[in-house]
MIDOSE-1310 file (N, C-alpha, C; in nm, 2 decimals, decimal comma, always signed):
residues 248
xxxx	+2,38/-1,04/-2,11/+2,51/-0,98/-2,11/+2,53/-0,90/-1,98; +2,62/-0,97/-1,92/+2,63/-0,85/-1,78/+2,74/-0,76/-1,83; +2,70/-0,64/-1,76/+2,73/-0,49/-1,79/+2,81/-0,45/-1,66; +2,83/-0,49/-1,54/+2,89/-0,43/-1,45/+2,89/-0,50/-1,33
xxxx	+2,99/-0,54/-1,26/+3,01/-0,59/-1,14/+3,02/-0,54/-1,04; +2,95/-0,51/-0,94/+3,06/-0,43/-0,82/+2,98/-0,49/-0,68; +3,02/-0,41/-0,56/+2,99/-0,49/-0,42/+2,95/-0,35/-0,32; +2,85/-0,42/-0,26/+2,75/-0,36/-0,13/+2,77/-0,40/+0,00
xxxx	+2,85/-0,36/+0,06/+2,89/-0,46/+0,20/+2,95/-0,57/+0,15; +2,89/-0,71/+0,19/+2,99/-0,82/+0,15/+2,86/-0,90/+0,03; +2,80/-0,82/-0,01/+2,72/-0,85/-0,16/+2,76/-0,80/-0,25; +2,72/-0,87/-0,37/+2,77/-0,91/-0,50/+2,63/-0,80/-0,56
xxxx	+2,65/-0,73/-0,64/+2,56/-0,67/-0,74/+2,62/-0,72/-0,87; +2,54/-0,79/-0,95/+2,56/-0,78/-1,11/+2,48/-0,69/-1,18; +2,48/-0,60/-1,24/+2,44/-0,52/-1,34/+2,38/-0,60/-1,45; +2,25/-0,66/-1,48/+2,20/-0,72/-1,61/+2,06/-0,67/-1,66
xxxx	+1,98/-0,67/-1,74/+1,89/-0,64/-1,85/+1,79/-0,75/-1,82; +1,70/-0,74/-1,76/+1,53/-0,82/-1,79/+1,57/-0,87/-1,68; +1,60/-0,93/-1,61/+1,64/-1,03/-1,51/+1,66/-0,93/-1,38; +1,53/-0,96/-1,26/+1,55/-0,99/-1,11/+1,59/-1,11/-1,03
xxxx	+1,73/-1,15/-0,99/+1,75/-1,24/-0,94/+1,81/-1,24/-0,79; +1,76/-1,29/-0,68/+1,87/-1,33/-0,55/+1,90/-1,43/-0,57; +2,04/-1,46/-0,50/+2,10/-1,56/-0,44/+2,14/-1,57/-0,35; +2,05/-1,64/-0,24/+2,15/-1,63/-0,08/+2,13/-1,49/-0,01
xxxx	+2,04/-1,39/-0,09/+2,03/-1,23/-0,04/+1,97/-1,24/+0,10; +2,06/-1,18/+0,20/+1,99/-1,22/+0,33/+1,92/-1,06/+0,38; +1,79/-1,01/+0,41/+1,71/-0,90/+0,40/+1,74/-0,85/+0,58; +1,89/-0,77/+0,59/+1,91/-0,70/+0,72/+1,85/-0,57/+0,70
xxxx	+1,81/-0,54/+0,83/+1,79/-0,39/+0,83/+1,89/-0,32/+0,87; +1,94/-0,18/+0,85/+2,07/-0,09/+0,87/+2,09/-0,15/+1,04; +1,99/-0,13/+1,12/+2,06/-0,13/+1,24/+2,03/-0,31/+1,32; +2,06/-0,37/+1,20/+2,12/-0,51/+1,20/+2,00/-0,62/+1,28
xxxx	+1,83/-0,60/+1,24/+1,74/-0,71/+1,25/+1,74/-0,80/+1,12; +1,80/-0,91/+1,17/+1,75/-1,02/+1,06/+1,63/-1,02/+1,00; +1,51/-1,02/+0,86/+1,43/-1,02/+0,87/+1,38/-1,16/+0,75; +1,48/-1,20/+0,70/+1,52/-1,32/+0,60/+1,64/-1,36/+0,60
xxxx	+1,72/-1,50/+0,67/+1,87/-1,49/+0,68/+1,89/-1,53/+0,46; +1,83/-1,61/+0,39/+1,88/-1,57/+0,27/+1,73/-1,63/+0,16; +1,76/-1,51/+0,09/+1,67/-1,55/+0,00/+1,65/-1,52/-0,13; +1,58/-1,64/-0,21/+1,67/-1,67/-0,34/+1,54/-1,66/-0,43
xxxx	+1,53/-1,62/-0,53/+1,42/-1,63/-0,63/+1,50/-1,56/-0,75; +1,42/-1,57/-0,89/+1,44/-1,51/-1,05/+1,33/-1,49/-1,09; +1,37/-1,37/-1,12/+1,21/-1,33/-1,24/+1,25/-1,23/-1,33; +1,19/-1,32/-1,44/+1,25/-1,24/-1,59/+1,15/-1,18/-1,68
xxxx	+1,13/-1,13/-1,72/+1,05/-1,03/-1,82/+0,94/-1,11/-1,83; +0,84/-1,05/-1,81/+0,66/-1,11/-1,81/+0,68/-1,14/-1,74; +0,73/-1,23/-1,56/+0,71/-1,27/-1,49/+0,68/-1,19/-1,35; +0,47/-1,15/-1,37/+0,48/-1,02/-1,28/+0,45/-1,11/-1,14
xxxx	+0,50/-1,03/-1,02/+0,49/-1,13/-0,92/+0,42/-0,97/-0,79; +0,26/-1,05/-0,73/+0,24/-0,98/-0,60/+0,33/-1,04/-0,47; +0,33/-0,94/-0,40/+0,44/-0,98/-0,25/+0,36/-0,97/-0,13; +0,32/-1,03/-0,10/+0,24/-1,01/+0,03/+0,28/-1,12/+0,16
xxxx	+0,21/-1,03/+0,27/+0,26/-1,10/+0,42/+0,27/-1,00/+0,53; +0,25/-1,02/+0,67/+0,23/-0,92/+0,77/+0,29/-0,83/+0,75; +0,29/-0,74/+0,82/+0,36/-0,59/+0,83/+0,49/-0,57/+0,89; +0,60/-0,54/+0,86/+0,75/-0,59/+0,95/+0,79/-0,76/+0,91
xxxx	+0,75/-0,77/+0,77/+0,83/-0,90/+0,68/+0,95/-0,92/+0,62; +0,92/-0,80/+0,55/+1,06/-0,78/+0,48/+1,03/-0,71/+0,35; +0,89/-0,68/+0,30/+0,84/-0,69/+0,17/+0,96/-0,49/+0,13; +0,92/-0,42/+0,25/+0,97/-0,28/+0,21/+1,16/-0,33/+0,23
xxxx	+1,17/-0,43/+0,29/+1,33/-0,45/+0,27/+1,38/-0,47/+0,19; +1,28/-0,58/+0,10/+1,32/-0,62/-0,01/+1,35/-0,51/-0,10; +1,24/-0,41/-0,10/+1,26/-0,33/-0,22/+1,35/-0,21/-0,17; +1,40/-0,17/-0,08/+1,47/-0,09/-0,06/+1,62/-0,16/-0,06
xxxx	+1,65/-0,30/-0,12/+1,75/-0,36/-0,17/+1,78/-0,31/-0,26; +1,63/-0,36/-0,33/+1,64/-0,31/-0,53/+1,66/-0,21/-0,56; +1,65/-0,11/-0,49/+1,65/+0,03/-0,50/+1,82/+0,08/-0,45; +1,89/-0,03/-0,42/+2,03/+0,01/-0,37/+2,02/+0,12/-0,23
xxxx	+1,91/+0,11/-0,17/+1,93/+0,19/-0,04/+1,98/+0,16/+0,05; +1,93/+0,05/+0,08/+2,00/-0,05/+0,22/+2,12/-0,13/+0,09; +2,21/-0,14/+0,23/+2,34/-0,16/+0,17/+2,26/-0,38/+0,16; +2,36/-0,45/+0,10/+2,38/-0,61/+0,06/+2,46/-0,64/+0,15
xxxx	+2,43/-0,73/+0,20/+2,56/-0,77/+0,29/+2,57/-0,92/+0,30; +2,55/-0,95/+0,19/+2,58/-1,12/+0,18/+2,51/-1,18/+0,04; +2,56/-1,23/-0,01/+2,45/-1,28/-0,15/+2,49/-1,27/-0,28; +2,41/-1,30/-0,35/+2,42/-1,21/-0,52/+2,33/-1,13/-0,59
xxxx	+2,32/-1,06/-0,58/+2,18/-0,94/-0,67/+2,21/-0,97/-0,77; +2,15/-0,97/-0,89/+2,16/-0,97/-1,01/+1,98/-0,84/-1,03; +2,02/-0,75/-1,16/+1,95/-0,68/-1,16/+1,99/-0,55/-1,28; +1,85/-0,52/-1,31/+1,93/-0,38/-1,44/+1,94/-0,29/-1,31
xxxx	+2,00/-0,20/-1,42/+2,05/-0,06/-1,37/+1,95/+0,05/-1,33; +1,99/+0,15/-1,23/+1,85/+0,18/-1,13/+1,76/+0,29/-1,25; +1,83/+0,31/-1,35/+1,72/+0,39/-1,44/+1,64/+0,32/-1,52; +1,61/+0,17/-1,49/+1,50/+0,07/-1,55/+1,44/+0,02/-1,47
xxxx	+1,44/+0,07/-1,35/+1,34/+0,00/-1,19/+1,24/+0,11/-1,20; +1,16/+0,12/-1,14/+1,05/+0,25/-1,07/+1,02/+0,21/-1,01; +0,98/+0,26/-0,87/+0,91/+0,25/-0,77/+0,81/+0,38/-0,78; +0,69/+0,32/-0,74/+0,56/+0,39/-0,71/+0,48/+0,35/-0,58
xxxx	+0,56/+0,45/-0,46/+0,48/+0,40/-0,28/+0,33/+0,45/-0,34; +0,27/+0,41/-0,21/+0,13/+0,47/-0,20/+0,08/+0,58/-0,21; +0,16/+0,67/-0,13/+0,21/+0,86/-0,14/+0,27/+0,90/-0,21; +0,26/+0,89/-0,37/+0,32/+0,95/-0,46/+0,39/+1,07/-0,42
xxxx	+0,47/+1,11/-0,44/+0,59/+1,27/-0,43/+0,53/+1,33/-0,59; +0,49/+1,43/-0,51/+0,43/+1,54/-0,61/+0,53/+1,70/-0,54; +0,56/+1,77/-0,66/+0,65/+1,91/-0,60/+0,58/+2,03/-0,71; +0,63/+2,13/-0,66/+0,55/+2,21/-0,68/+0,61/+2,26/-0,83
xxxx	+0,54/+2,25/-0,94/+0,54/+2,30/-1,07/+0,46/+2,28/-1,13; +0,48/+2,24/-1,28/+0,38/+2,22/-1,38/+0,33/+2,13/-1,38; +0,24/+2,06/-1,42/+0,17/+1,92/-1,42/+0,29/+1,84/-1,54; +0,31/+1,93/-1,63/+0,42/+1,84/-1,70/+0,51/+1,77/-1,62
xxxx	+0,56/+1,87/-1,56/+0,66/+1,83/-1,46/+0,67/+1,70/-1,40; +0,54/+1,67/-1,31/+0,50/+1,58/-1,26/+0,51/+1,44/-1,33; +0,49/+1,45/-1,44/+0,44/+1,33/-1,55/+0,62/+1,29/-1,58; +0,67/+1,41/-1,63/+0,84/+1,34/-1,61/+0,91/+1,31/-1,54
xxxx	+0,87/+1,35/-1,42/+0,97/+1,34/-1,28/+0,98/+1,23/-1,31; +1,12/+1,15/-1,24/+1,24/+1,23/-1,20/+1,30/+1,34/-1,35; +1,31/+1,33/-1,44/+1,31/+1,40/-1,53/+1,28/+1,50/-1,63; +1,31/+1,62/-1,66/+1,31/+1,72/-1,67/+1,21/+1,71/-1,81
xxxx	+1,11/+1,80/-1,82/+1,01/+1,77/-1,96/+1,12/+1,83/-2,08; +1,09/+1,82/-2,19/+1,18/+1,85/-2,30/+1,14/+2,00/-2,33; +1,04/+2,05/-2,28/+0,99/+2,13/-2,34/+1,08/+2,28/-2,23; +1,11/+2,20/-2,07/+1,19/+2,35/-2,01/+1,32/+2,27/-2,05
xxxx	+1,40/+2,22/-2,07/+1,53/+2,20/-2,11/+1,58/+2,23/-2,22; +1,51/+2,26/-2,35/+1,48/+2,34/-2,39/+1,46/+2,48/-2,42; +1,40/+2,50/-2,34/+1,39/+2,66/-2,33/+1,50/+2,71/-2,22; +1,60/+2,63/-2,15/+1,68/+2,69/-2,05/+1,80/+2,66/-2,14
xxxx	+1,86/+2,57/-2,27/+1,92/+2,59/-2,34/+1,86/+2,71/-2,48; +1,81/+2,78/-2,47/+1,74/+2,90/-2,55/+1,75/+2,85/-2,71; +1,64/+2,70/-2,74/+1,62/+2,67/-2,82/+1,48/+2,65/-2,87; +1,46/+2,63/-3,00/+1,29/+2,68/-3,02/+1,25/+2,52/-3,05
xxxx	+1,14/+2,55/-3,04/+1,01/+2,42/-2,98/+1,05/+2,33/-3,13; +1,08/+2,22/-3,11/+1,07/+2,13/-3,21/+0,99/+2,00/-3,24; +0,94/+1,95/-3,35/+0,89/+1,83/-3,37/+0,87/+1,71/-3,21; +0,99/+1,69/-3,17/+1,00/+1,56/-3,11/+0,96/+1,61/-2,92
xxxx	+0,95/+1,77/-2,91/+0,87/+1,85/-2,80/+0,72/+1,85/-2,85; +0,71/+1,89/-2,97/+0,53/+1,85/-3,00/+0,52/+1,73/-2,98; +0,57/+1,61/-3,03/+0,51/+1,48/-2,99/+0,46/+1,43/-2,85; +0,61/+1,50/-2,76/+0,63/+1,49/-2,60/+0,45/+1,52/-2,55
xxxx	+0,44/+1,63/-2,62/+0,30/+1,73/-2,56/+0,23/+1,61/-2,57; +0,17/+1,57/-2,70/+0,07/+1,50/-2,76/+0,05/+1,38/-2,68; +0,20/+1,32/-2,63/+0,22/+1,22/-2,55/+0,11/+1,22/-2,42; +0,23/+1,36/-2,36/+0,16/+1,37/-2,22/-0,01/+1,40/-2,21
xxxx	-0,08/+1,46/-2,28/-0,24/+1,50/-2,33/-0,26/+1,32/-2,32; -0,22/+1,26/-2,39/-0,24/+1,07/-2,40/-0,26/+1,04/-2,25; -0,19/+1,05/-2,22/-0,15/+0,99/-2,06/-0,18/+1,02/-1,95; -0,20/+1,16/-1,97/-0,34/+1,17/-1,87/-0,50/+1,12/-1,89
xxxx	-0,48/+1,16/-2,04/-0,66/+1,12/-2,07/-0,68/+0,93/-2,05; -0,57/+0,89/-2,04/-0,60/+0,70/-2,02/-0,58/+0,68/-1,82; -0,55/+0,75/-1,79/-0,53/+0,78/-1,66/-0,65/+0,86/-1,59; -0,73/+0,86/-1,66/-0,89/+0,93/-1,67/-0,83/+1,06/-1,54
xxxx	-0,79/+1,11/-1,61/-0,72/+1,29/-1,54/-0,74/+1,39/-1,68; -0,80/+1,34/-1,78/-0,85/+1,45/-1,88/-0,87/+1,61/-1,81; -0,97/+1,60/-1,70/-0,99/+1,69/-1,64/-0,92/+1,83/-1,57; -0,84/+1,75/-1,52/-0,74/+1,78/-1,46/-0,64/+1,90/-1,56
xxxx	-0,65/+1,81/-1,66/-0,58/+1,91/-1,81/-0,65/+2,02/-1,83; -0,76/+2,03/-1,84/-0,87/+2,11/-1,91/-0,87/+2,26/-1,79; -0,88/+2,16/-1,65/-0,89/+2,28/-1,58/-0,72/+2,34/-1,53; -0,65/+2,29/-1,56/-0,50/+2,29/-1,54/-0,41/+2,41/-1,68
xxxx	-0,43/+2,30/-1,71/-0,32/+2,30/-1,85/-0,21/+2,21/-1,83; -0,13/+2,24/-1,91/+0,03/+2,13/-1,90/+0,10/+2,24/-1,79; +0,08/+2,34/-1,83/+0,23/+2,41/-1,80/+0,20/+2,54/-1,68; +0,06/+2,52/-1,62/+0,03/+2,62/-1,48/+0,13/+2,56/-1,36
xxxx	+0,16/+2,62/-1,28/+0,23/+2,62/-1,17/+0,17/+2,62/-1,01; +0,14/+2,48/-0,98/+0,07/+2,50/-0,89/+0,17/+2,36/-0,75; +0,09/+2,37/-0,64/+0,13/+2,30/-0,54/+0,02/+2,14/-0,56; +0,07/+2,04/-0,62/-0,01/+1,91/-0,65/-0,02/+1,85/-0,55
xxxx	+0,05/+1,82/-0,42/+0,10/+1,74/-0,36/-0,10/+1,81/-0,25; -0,10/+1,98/-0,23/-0,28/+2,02/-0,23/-0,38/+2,01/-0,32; -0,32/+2,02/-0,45/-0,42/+2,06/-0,54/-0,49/+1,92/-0,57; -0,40/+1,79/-0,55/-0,53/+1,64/-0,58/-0,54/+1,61/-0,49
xxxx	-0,63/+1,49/-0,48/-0,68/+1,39/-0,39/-0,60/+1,28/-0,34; -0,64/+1,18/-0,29/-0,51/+1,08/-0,29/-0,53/+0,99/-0,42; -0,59/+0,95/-0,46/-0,66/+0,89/-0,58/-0,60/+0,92/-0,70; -0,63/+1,09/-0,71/-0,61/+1,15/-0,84/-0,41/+1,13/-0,83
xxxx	-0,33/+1,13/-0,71/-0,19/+1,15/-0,69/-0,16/+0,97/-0,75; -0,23/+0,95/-0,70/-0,20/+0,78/-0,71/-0,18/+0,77/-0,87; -0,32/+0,80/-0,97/-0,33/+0,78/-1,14/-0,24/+0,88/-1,20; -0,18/+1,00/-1,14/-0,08/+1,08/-1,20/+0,06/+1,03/-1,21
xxxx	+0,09/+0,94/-1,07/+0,17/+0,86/-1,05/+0,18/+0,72/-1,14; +0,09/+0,67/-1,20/+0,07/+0,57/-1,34/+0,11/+0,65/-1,41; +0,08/+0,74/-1,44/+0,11/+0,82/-1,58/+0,25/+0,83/-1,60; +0,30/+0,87/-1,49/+0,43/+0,88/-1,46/+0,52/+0,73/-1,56
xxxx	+0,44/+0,62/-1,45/+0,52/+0,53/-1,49/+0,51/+0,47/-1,65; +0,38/+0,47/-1,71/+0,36/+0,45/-1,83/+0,48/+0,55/-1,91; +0,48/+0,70/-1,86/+0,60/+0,79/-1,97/+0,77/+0,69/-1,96; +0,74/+0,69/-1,85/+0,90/+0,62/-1,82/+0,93/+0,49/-1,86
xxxx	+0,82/+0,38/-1,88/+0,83/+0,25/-1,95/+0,92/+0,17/-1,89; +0,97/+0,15/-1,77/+1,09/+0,09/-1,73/+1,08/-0,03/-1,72; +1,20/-0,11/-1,74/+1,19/-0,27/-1,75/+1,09/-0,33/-1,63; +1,15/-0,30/-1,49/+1,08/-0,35/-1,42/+0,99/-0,27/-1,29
xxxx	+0,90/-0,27/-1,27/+0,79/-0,15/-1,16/+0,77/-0,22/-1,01; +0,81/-0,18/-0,93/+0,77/-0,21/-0,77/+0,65/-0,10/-0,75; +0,53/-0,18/-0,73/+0,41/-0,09/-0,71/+0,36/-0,16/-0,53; +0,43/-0,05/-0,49/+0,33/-0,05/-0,35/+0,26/+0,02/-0,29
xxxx	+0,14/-0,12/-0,26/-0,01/-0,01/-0,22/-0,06/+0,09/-0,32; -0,01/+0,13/-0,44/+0,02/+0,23/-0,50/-0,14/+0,28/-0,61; -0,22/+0,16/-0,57/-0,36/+0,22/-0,61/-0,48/+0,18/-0,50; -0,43/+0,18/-0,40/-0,53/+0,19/-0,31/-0,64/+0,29/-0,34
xxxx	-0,62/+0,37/-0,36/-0,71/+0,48/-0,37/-0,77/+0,50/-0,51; -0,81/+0,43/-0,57/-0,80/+0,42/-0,74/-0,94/+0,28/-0,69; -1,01/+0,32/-0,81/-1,14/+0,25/-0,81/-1,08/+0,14/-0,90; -1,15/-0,01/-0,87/-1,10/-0,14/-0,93/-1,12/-0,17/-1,06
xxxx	-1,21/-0,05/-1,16/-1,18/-0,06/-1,33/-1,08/+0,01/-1,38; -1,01/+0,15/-1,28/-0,95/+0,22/-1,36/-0,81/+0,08/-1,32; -0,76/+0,04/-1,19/-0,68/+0,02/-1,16/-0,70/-0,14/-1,25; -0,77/-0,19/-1,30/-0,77/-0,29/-1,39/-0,71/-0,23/-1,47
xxxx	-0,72/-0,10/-1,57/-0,67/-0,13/-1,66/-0,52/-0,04/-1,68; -0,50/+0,00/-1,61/-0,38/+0,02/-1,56/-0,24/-0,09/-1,53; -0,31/-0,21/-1,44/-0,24/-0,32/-1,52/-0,25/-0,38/-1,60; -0,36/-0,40/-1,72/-0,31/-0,47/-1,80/-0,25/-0,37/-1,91
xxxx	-0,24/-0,21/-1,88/-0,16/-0,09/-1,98/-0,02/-0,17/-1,94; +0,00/-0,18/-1,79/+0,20/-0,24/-1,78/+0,22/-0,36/-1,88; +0,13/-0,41/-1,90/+0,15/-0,56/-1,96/+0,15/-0,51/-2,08; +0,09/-0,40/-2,17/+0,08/-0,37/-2,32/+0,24/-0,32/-2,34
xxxx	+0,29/-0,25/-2,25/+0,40/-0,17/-2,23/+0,50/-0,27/-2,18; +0,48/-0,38/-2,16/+0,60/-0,48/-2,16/+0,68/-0,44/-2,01; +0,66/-0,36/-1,91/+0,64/-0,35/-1,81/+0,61/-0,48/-1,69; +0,77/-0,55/-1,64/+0,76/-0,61/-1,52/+0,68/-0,60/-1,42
xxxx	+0,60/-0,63/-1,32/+0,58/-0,58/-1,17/+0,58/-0,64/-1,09; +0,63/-0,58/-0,98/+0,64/-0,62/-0,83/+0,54/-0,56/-0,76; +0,41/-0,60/-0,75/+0,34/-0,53/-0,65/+0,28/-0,56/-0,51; +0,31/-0,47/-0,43/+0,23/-0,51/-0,27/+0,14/-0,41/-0,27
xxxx	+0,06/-0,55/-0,25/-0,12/-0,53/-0,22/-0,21/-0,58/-0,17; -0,30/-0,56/-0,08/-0,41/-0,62/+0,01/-0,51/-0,66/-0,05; -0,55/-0,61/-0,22/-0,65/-0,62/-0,32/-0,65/-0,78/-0,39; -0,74/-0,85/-0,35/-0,76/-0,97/-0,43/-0,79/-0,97/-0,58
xxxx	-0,82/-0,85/-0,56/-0,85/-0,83/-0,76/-0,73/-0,84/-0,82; -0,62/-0,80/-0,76/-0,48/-0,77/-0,85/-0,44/-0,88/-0,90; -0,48/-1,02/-0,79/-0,40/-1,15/-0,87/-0,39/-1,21/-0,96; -0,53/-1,17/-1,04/-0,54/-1,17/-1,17/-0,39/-1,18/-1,27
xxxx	-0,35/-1,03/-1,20/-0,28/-0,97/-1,31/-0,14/-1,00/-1,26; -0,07/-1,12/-1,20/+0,03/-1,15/-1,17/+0,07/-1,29/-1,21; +0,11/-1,37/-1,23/+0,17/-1,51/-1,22/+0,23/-1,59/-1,13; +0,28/-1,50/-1,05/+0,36/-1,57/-0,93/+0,35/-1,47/-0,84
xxxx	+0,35/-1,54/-0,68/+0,33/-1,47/-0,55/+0,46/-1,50/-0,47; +0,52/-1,42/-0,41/+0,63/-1,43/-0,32/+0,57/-1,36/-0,16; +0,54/-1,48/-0,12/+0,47/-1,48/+0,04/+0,56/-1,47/+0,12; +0,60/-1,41/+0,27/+0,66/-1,37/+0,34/+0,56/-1,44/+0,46
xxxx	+0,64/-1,48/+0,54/+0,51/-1,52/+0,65/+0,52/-1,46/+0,79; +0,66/-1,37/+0,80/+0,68/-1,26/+0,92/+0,77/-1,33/+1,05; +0,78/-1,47/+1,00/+0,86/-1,57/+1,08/+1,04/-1,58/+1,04; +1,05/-1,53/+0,98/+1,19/-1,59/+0,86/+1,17/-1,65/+0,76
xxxx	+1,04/-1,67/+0,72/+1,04/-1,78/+0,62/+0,97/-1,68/+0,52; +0,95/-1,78/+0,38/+0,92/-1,69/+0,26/+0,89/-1,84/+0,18; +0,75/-1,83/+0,05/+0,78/-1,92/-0,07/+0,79/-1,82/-0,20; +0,81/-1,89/-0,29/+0,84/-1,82/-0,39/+0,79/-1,94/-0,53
xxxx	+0,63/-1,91/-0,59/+0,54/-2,01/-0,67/+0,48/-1,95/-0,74; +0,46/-2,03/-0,82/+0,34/-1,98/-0,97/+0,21/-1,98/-0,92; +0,12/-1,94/-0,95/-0,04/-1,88/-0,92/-0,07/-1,99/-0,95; -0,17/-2,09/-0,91/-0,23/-2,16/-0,98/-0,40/-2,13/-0,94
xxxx	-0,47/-2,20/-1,00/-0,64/-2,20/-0,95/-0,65/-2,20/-0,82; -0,62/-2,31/-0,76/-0,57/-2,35/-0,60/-0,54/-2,29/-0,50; -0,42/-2,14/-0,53/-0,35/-2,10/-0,48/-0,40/-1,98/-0,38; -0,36/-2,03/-0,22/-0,44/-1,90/-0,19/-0,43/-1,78/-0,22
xxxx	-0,54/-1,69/-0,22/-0,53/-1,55/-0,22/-0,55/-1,46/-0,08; -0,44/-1,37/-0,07/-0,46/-1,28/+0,09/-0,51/-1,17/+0,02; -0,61/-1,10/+0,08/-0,64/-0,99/+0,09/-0,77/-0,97/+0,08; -0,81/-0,84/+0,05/-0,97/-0,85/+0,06/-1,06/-0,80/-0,06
């Protein structure tokens, strides 16, 4: 069911549910470098796809389409609505509050919204808690809790590692559950069991992905590869046995 029509330059956005699709999407930068004159693929729920290809491809163009930052200017987007995308860069954005905090961003934990409406702690704020205590401990940041708590007030963006920013940043995305996840680079810094099971937690969570990554372990956890070759050109195929793998 499409939900909403409207236009980006001289592109077409459709507003739809489980479904990433281009048509004809040609990948300009603001100050007008071609970097794909059009390009066309679908991918619908369970269909997780890695993006790889030189550096100045298009891979960050792509997703700063999906993200509605760079304007459309030719094509068809089809796509949900931007509070069912996530994006998680490499440099997670951490700001200075509670560790709850962190885990909700962009959104506000139930427990200060709440208390800034001068209302007392209820049922479905205890679960919230119970939640977040979950999601860190599968995010192996138990620790972090213990020496932390939920609700101390500190500067995160000093207080972790890049590693520890990276798994808080899962956690993140696990609370939020969104239809579909662009993960770039986004566990480089994350040892290759935790980040195993991190993707197959998206896959439990019914969680799409788009990830760019240099890691040959990840292809495992994808079905289809959308290669960029830094020329204009691009494929867009199913994984098979055969199929090369880039990265290291």
């Amino acid at each position: 069911e499409v939900k909403e029509v409207s236009w980006r330059g001289r592109g077409k956005i459709i507003t739809k549910d489980y479904v990433i699709q281009l048509q004809d999407v040609p990948l300009i930068t603001p100050n007008g470098d071609v970097l794909i004159e059009k390009l066309s693929f679908s991918v619908e729920k369970g269909m997780n796809v890695i993006v790889c290809g030189p550096n100045g491809c298009g891979k960050s163009s792509l997703f700063r389409i999906l993200g509605e930052l760079w304007p459309l200017f030719g094509g068809v987007l089809t796509k949900p609505a931007m509070d069912k995308l996530f994006y998680i860069p490499q440099r997670p954005y951490m700001m200075i509050g509670t560790l709850r905090e962190q885990i909700t961003y962009p959104d506000p934990p139930k427990k200060l919204t709440r208390e800034r409406e001068g209302q007392k702690v209820d049922e479905e704020e205890v679960e919230e808690e119970r939640e977040l205590v979950r999601l860190l401990e599968q995010v192996h940041l138990g620790y972090i809790l213990d020496r932390h708590g939920l609700d101390a007030v500190e500067d995160w963006m000093d207080v972790l590692s890049g590693g520890e920013k990276q798994r808080l940043a899962m956690a993140r995305l696990f609370y939020h559950c969104p239809q579909f996840a662009i993960l770039d680079e986004c566990t480089s810094a994350v040892s290759t069991d935790v980040e195993g099971f991190m993707y197959r937690h998206c896959r439990e969570l019914g969680i799409t992905l788009f990830t760019v990554s240099h890691r040959k372990s990840l292809w495992e956890h994808h079905e289809f590869v959308l290669r960029f070759t830094g020329k204009g050109d691009y494929t867009f195929e199913q994984i098979e046995k055969d199929t090369e793998r880039w990265g290291s």
